[in-house]
C-alpha positions in Angstrom: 0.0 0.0 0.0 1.7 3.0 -1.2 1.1 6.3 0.9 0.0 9.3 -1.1 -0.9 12.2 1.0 -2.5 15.2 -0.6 -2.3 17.5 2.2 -0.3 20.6 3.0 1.1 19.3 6.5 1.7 15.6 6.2 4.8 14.8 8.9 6.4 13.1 6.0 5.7 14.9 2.2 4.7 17.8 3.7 3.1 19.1 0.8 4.8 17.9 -2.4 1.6 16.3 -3.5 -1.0 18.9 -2.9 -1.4 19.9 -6.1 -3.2 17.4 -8.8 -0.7 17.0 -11.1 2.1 16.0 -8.8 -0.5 13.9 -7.1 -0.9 11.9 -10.0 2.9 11.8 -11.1 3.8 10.3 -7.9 0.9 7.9 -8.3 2.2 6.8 -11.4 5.4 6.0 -9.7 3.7 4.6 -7.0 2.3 1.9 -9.1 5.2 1.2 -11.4 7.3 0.8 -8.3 4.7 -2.4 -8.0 2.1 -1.0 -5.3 -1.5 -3.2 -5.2 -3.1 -0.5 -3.7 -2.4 3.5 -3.3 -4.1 5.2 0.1 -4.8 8.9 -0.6 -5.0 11.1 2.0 -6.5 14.8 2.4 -6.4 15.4 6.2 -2.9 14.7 8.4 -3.0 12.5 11.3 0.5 12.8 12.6 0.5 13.8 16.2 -1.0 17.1 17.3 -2.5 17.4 13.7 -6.0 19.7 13.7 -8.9 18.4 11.9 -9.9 20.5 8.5 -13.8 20.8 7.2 -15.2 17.8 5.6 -15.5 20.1 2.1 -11.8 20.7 2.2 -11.1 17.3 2.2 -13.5 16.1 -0.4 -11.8 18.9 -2.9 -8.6 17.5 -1.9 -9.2 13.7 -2.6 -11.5 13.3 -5.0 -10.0 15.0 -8.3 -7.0 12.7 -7.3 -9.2 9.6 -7.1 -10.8 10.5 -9.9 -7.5 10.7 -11.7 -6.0 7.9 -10.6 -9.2 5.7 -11.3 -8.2 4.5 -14.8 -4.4 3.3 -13.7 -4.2 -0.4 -12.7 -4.0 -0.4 -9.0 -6.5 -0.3 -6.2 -7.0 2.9 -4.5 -7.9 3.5 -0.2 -9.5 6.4 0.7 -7.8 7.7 4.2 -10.7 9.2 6.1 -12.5 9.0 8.7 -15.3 11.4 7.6 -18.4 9.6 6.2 -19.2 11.9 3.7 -15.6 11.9 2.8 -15.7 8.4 2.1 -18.9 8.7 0.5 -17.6 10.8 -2.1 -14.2 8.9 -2.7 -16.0 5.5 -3.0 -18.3 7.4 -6.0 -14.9 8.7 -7.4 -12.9 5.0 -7.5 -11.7 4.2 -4.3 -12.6 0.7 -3.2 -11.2 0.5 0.0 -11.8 2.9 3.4 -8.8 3.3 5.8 -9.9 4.9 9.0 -7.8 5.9 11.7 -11.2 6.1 13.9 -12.5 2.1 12.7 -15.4 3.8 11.5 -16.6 5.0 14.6 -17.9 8.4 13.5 -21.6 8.4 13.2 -22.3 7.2 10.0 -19.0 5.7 9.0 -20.3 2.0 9.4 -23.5 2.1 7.6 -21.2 4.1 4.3 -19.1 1.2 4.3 -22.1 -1.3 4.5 -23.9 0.6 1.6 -20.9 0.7 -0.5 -19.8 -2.7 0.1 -16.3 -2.1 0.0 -13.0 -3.1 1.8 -12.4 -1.4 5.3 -9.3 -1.1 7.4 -9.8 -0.8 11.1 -7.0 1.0 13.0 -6.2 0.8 16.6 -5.5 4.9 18.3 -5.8 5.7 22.2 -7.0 9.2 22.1 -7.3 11.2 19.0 -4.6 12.3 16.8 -3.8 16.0 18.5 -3.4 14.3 22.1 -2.8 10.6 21.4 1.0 11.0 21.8 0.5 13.1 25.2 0.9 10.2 27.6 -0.5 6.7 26.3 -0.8 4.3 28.7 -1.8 0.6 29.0 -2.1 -2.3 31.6 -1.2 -4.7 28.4 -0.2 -3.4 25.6 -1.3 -6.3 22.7 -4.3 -7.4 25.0 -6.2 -4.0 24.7 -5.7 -3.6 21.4 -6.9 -6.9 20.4 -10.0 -6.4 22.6 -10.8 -3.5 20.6 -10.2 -4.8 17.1 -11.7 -7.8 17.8 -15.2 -5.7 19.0 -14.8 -3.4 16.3 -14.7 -5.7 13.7 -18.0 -7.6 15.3 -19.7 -4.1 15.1 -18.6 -3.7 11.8 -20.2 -6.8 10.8 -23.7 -6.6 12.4 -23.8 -3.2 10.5 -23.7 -5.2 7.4 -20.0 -5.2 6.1 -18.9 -8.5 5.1 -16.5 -10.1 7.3 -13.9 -11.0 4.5 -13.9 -7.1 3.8 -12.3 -6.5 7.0 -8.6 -5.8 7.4 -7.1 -4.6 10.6 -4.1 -2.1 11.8 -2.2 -2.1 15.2 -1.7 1.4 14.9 1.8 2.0 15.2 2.9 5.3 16.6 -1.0 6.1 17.1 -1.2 6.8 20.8 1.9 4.2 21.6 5.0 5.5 23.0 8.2 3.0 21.7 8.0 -0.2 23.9 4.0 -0.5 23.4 5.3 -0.3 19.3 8.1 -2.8 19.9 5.6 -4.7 22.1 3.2 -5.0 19.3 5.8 -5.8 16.9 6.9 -8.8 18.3 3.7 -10.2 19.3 1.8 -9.7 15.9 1.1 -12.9 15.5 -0.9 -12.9 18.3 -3.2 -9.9 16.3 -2.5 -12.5 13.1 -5.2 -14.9 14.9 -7.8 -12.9 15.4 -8.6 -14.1 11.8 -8.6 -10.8 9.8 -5.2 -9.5 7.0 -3.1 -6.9 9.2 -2.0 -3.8 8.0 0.9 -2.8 9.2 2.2 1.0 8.8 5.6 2.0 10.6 7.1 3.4 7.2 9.4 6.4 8.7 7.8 7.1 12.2 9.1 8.3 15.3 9.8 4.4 16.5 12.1 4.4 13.6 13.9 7.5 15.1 14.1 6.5 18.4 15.9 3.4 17.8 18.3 4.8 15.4 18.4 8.8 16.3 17.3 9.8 12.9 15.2 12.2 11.1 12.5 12.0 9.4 14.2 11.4 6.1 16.9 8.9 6.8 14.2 6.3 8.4 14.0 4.2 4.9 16.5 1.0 5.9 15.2 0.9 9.4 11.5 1.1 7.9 12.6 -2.1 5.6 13.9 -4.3 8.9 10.4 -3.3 10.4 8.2 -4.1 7.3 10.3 -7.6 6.6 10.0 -8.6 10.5 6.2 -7.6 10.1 5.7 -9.8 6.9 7.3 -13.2 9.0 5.0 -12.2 12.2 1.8 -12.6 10.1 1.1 -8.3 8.1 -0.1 -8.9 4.7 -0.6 -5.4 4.0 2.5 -3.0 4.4 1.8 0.4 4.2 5.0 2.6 2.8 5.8 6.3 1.8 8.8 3.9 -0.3 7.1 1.5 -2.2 10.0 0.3 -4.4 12.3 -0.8 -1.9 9.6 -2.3 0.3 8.1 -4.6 -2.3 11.8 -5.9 -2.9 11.9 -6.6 0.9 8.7 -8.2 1.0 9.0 -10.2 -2.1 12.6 -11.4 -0.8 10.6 -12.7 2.8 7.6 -13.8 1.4 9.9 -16.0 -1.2 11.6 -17.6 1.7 8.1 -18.1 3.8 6.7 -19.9 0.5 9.6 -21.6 -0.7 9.1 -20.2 -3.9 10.2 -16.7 -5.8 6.7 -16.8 -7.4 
């Protein structure tokens, strides 16, 4: 899943995709850089992030949606504003990623109307306090209690239970040893019986470990993604999609036995 954030404040691109036409370039690399899916974004979550009008992010998304409809990949809509994902479900998207797991009035029954795919992602708090002071008795515990009920609410709201994918959330209201914690015990997440989606491409964890910036995270972001793959992800979300498809074609050769 390649990242494409169309937003003027993204911790990462801050920026270089907020106009339509760079949008799409990158998209188009994206995709030959062998990407399944490409998640557009129109609102940041990265800690202490504000939340922008629901029209503002519609404007933002959906020309690039539109755009990107015809090219051969699947496209994510990364929202958590139903009319937002209304609106980029009508444009192409086929999947909604949602930082809230469609808690926001509404959210469920969209994704049960518009039978698509749903991502459901794991945050204590809310994205302008959740990296305050998170806190947990157990770590993997809670957030498996809270996928697990999530996904059951999801499903008596009508969304198919194959449609379901689910997301630690990595660096969303965890400070480093609840990350490292989750890392290690994803297989434990792997049984709940849904794909994970696992995004720690270039986040703070990444810096803490290695005391780098932003920008210098990409070969610590591969040891995390390929260590993700053999716990049991199926779904890594990257702002570097080339070299993280070489990393998880090399792992998922060795877990098959086979380079096909």
């Amino acid at each position: 899943m390649g990242i494409l954030n169309v937003t003027p404040d993204s911790f990462s691109d801050a920026g270089r995709y907020a106009g339509l036409e760079a949008a799409l370039e990158r998209a188009r690399q994206i995709v030959a850089e062998g990407a399944g899916i490409i998640d557009v974004g129109g609102q940041s979550t990265r800690p202490g992030a504000l939340a922008v009008e629901e029209s503002v992010e519609v404007a933002r998304v959906v020309p690039v949606i539109e755009g990107i409809a015809s090219f051969d990949v699947a496209i994510s809509i990364d929202s958590s504003k139903p009319g937002v994902m209304r609106a980029a479900v009508a444009a192409g998207a086929c999947i909604i990623n949602d930082v809230y797991a469609l808690r926001e009035p509404g959210a469920r029954a969209v994704a049960a109307e518009t039978q698509v795919g749903v991502c459901l992602m794991h945050m204590q708090g809310e994205p302008r306090t959740m990296q305050d002071s998170p806190h947990y008795n157990d770590v993997v515990g809670e957030v498996m209690e809270f996928l697990a009920h999530e996904r059951r609410a999801c499903i008596e709201a009508g969304v198919a239970s194959d449609a379901i994918a689910l997301d630690p959330g990595f660096g969303f209201g965890k400070n480093l040893e609840h990350n490292l914690t989750l890392l290690r015990e994803l297989p434990r997440l792997a049984a709940l019986g849904a794909p994970l989606l696992v995004g720690v491409s270039r986040k703070s964890v990444i810096g803490k470990i290695l005391g780098k910036n932003v920008n210098d995270r990409l070969y610590g972001g591969l040891g995390l993604a390929a260590l993700a793959v053999v716990n049991g992800a199926r779904i890594i979300r990257t702002h570097d999609v080339g070299p993280t498809v070489d990393a998880v074609r090399s792992v998922s050769a060795v877990l098959q036995g086979s380079a096909t």
